[in-house]
C-alpha positions in Angstrom: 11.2 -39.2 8.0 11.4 -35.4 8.2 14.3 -33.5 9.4 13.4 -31.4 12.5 12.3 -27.6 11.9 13.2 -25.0 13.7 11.8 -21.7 14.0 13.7 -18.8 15.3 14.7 -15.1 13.8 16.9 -15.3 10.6 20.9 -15.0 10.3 23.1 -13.7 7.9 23.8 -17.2 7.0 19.8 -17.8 6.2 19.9 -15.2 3.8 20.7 -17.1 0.4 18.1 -19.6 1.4 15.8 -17.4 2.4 15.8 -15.8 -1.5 15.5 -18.2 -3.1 12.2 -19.2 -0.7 10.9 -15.6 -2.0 12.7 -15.9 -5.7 10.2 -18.9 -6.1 7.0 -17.1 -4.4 7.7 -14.0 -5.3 8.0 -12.6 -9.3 8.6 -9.1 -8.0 12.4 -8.4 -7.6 11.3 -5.7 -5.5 10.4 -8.0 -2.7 14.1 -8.9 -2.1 15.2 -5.4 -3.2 13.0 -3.5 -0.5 13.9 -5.7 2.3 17.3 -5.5 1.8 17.6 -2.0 2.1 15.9 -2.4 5.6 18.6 -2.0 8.5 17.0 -4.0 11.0 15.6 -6.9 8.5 17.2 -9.6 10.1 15.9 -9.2 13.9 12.2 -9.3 11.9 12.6 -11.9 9.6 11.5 -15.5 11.3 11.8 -18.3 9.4 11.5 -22.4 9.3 14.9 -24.2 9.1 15.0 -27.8 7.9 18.4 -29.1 7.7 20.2 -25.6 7.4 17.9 -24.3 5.1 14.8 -21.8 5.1 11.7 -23.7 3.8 8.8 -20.4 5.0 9.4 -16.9 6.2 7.9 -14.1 7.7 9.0 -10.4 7.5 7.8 -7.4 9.6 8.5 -3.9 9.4 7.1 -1.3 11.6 5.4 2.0 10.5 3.7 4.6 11.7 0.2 4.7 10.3 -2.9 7.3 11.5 -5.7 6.0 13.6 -9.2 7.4 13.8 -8.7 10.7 15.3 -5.7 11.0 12.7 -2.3 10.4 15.9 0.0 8.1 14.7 0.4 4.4 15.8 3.0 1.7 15.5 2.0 -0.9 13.5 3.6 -4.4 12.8 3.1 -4.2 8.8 3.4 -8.1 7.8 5.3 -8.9 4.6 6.8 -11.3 2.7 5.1 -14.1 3.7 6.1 -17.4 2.0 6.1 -21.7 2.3 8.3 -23.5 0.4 5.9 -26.0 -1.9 7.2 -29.1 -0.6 6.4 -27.7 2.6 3.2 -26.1 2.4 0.2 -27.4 5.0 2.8 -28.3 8.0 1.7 -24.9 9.8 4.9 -23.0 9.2 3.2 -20.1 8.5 1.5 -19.9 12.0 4.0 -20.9 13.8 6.2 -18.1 12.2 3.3 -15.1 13.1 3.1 -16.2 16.5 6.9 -15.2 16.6 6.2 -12.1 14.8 3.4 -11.1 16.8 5.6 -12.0 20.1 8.2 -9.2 18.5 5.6 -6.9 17.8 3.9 -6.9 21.2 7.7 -6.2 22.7 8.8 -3.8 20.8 5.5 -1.5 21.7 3.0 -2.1 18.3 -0.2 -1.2 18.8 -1.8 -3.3 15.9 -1.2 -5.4 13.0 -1.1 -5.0 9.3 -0.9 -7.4 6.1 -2.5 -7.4 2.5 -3.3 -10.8 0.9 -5.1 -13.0 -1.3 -5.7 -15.7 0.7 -7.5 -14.5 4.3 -7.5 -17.8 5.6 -3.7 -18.4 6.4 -4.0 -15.6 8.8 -7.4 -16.2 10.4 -6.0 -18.6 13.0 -3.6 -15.9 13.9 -6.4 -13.5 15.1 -6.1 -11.2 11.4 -9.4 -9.7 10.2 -10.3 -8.5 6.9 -11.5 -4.9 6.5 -12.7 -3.3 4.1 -12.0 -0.2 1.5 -14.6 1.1 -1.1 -13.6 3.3 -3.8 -15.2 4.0 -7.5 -14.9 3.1 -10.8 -16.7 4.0 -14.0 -16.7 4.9 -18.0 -14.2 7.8 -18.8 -15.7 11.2 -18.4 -16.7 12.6 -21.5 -14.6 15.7 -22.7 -14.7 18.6 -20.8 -12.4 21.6 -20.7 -9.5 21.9 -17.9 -10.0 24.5 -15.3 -8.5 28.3 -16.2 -4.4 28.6 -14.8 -4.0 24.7 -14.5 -1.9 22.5 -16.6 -0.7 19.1 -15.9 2.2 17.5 -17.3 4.1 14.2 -16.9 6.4 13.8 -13.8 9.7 11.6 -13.1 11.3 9.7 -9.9 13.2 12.9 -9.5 9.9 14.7 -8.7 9.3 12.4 -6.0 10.6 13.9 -3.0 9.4 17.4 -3.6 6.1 15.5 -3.8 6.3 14.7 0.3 4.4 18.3 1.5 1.4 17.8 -0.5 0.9 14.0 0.3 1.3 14.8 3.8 -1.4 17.6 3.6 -4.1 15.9 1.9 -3.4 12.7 4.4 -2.3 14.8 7.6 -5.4 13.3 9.6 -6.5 10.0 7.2 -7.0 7.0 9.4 -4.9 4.2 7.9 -2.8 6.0 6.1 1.2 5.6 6.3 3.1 8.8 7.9 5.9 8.3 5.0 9.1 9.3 6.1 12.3 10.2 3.8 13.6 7.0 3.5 9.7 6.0 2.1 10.1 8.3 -0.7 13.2 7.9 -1.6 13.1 4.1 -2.3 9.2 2.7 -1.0 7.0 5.2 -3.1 9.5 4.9 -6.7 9.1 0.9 -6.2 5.3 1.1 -6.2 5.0 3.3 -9.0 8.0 2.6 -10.7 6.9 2.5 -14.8 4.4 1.8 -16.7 3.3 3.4 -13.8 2.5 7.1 -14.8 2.9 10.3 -12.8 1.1 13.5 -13.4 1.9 16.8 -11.6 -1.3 19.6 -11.5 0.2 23.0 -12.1 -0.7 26.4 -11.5 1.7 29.9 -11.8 4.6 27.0 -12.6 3.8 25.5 -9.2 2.9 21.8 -8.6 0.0 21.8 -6.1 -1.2 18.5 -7.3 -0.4 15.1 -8.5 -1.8 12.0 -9.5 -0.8 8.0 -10.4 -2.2 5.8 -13.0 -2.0 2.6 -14.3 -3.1 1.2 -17.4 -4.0 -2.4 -18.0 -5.9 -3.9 -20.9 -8.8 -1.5 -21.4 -8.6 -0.3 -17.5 -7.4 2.9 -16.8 -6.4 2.6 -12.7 -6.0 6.2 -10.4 -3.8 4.5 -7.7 -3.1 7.8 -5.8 -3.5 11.6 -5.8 -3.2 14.2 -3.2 -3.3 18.4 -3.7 -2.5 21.0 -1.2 -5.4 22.5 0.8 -6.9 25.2 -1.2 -6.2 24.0 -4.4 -9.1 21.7 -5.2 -9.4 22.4 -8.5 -6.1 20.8 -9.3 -8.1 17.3 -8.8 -10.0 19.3 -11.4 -6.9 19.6 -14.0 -6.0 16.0 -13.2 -9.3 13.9 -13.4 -9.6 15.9 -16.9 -6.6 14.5 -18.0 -6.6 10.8 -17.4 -10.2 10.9 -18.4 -8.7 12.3 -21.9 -5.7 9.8 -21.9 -8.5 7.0 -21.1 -10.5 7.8 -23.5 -7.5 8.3 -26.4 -6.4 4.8 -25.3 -9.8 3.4 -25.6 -10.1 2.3 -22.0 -13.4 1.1 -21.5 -13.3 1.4 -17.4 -11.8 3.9 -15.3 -11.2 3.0 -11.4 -10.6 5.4 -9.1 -8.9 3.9 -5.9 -9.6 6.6 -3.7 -11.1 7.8 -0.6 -14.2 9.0 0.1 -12.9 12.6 0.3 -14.6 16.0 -0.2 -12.1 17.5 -2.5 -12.2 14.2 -4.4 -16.0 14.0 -4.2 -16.2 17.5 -6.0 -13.7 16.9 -8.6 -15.2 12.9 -9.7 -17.7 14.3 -12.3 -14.4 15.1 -14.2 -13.0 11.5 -13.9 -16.5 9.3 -14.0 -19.4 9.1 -15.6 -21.8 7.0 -14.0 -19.6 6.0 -10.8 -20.2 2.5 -8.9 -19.0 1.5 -5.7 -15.8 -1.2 -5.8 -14.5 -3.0 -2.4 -11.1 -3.9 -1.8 -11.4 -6.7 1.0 -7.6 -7.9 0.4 -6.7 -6.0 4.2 -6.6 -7.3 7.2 -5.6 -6.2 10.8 -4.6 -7.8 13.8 -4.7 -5.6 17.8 -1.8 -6.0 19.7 -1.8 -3.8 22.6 -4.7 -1.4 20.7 -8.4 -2.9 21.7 -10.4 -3.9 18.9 -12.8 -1.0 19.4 -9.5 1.4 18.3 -9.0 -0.7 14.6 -13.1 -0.7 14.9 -13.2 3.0 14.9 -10.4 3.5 12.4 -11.8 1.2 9.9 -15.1 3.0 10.3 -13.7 6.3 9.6 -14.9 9.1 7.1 -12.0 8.8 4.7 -10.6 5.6 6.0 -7.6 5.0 3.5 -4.2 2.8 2.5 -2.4 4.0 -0.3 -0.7 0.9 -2.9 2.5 3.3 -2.6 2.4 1.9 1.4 2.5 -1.4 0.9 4.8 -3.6 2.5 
C-alpha cells in the first residue's frame, strides 16, 4: 500500500530530497545551481511528498518577456519539472501545475511558459505548442569581411557590457526575455558557458556586435546574435567568420537559430549557402489572465523570438 502524497509548496527541509529528485532527471548541474541562486525559489517550488520525501517537482519563475506590440508581460516560465521513476504515471506532475498555475494567476501572470520534449505531460494542463522557424544550411563559401570590422573571441567578462546591444536589437521582439542584471550576470554565462563560443564584431575598437556558437559533430550552431541599430554590417563581420571557422572545422551544416529579422535577412548570404527552413516546436504556452488571442498574436509576430540564453 502506498504512503499518502501530499502536494503543497516546498520547505527548507524538502530541499536535499528535492536534489536528488533533479540530480537523477537532471545531468545539468546548472539546474540546481540556477535555482538556488533564486531568492524566492521556495514559495515556487511545489512538490509531491511521500513519507517525508519529494518524489516530483515543479519550479516557476517569473519574467518579463515582450508581447506582440513589443510591452512587457509577466510570465510564469515553468522549469524544472521532474517524477521520481518509481513514481512516474500517478499524475504528480498535474497535480503539481495546477498549484503552479494557482500561484501564477495570484501573483498577476499574464501567461505561461515551458520548453520540453514531451508535449503531452502538459497538454492536460491547458499548455500549447508553438512554433519557431529559423535556417540552416552549408557554410558560406569564402568571402572577404566588410572594410573597419574585425571580430575576435570574447569572455564571461564581456558579458555585461554586452546588455545595451541585446536590448536594442530585441527592444520590441515578441517573446523575447527583458533580461535584467541579475540575468547577465549568472542566466546568460550558464547558457553559453564553454564550448560555447563568443564572438564580439568590432569597429574603431568598439563592439557593436556579437554572436554565439556551438559546435557539435559536423554542426556548426548560431545560438544568438544581436548588433546596435545602424551597424548592420557587423552581422556582416560575424556570419563571415563562423562561416570560415565552419568551414576550417569541416562542418558540414550550419544552423542559424535566429529570427526572421531584416538586419539578419541581409547579412545570411554571408553565413548560408542554400538556406532551408528549420522549426523548433519544443515551446509551449499556457494564458492565465492574457486571452488566447494575445499569445495568438504574439506567436504570429514578424520576428517572433526566444533566445536559448532565456531559458529557464
Amino acid at each position: 500500500m502506498s504512503a499518502e502524497v501530499t502536494y503543497r509548496p516546498a520547505t527548507g527541509a524538502d530541499v536535499p530530497s528535492l536534489y536528488a529528485v533533479w540530480a537523477e532527471s537532471f545531468e545539468a548541474p546548472h539546474v540546481i545551481d540556477l535555482w538556488a541562486g533564486d531568492p524566492g525559489r521556495l514559495p515556487r517550488t511545489f512538490v509531491a511528498v511521500e513519507a517525508a520525501t519529494v518524489v516530483a517537482a515543479v519550479y516557476y519563475l517569473p519574467r518579463r518577456l515582450r508581447d506582440a506590440t513589443g510591452a512587457a508581460d509577466l510570465v510564469g516560465g515553468l522549469a524544472n519539472v521532474a517524477t521520481l521513476p518509481r513514481a512516474r504515471g500517478r499524475g504528480h506532475v498535474r497535480r503539481l501545475l495546477d498549484l503552479a498555475l494557482a500561484a501564477m494567476t495570484a501573483d498577476g501572470c499574464a501567461w505561461s511558459l515551458l520548453f520540453t520534449g514531451t508535449p503531452g505531460v502538459y497538454r492536460g494542463s491547458g499548455f500549447h505548442t508553438f512554433t519557431l522557424r529559423y535556417r540552416s544550411g552549408r557554410p558560406a563559401p569564402r568571402t572577404a569581411p566588410p572594410a573597419g570590422w574585425t571580430v575576435d573571441a570574447g569572455s564571461p567578462a564581456d558579458w555585461s557590457g554586452l546588455a545595451p546591444i541585446h536590448h536594442a536589437f530585441n527592444a520590441h521582439r515578441p517573446l523575447s526575455t527583458v533580461r535584467d542584471a541579475d540575468d547577465w550576470a549568472r542566466r546568460v554565462p550558464v547558457w553559453y558557458a564553454p564550448p560555447a563560443e563568443l564572438l564580439l564584431a568590432r569597429r574603431h575598437g568598439h563592439v557593436d556586435g556579437y554572436l554565439v556558437l556551438r559546435h557539435t559533430g559536423d554542426e556548426v550552431r548560431v545560438a544568438e546574435a544581436a548588433v546596435l541599430p545602424g551597424r548592420q554590417e557587423a552581422l556582416r563581420a560575424l556570419f563571415t567568420a563562423v562561416a570560415d571557422r565552419a568551414r576550417a572545422a569541416g562542418a558540414r551544416r550550419v544552423a542559424a537559430r535566429l529570427p526572421a529579422d531584416p538586419a539578419i535577412d541581409a547579412a545570411l548570404p554571408w553565413l548560408l549557402h542554400d538556406p532551408v527552413t528549420e522549426i523548433d516546436d519544443t515551446g509551449m504556452l499556457r494564458p492565465v489572465h492574457a486571452s488566447p488571442d494575445h499569445l495568438a498574436a504574439m506567436t504570429a509576430a514578424p520576428g517572433a523570438f526566444h533566445w536559448p540564453g532565456d531559458y529557464l
